[in-house]
N, C-alpha and C positions, 0 to 999 in steps of 0.2 A: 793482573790476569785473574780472573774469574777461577771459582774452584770446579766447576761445575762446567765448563767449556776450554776450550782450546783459544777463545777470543783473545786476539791482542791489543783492542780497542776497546775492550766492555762497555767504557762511556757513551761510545757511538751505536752499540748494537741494540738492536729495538725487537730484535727475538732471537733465535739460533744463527749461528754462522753462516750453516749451509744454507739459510736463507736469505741472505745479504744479496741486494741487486748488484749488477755489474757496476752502476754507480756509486753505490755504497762501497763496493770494494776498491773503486779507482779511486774514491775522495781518502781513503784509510790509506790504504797501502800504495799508491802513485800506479805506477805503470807496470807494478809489479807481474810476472805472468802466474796464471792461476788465483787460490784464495789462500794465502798462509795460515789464516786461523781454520780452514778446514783438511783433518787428517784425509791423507788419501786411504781408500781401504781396497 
């Protein structure tokens, strides 16, 4: 995990979390619901 992010994939991340498309998030985390690497606020 990144120091500087909440990402739990950092290899696969190509900028910030909360920017991750819906397919970036399904290929990482499966069918998971929501984005785990991003905090909710």
């Amino acid at each position: 995990m990144c120091e500087s992010c909440s990402c739990m994939n950092p290899e696969n991340l190509k900028g910030k979390p909360e920017e991750c498309t819906p397919e970036q998030i399904s290929e990482c985390h499966g069918e998971e619901e929501g984005h785990p690497c991003v905090e909710e606020k």
